[in-house]
C-alpha positions in Angstrom: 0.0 0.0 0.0 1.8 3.1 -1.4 -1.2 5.8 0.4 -0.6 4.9 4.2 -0.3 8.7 4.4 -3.8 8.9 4.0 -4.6 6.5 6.9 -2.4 7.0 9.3 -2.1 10.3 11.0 0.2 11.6 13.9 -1.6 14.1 16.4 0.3 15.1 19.9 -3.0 15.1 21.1 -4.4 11.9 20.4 -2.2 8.5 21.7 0.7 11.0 22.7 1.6 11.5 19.5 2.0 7.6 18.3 1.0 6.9 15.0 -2.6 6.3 14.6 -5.4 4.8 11.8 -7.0 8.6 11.0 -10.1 9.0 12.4 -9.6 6.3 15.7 -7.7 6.3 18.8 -6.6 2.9 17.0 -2.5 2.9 17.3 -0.2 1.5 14.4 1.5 -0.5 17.7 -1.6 -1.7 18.5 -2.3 -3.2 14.8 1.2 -4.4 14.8 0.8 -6.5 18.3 -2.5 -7.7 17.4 -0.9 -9.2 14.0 2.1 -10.5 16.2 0.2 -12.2 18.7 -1.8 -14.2 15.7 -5.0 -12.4 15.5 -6.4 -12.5 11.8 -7.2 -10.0 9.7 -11.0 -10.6 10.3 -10.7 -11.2 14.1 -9.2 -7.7 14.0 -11.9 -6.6 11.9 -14.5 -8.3 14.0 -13.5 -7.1 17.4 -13.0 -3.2 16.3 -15.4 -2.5 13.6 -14.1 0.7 13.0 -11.0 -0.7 10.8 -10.8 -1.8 7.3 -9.1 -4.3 6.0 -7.0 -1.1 4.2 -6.9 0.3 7.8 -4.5 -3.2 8.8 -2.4 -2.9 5.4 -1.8 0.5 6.4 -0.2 0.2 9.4 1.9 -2.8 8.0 3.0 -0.5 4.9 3.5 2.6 7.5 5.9 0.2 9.6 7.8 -1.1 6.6 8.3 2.5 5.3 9.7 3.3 8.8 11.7 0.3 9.3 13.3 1.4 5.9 14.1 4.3 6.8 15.7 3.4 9.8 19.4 4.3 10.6 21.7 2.8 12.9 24.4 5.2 14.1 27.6 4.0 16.0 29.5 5.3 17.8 33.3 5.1 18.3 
């Protein structure tokens, strides 16, 4: 999914600031640790009706495009 943008907002004053599905209180953490902990896509979907199924691939695509952009820095 190349649009997370449009899914996944960051507000200071919702979820201090963590990464959020636009429009819920629904963290990209959240998404991410309900994957992890082997929750389908449609238990997900089931349990908070709010989320789409592009809701769930946006998260994932929003954690790739951070984990790609992720630098390591060492230091001497």
């Amino acid at each position: 999914m190349n649009n997370w943008q449009e899914r996944i907002s960051i507000d200071q004053g919702i979820r201090f600031g963590k990464p959020c599905v636009r429009g819920t209180r629904i963290a990209v953490l959240d998404v991410l640790g309900w994957l992890a902990n082997g929750m389908s896509y449609e238990e997900i979907l089931e349990e908070f009706p709010s989320l789409t199924k592009e809701d769930i691939l946006a998260a994932l695509a929003f954690a790739a495009n951070r984990e790609e952009n992720t630098k390591i820095l060492i230091s001497a």
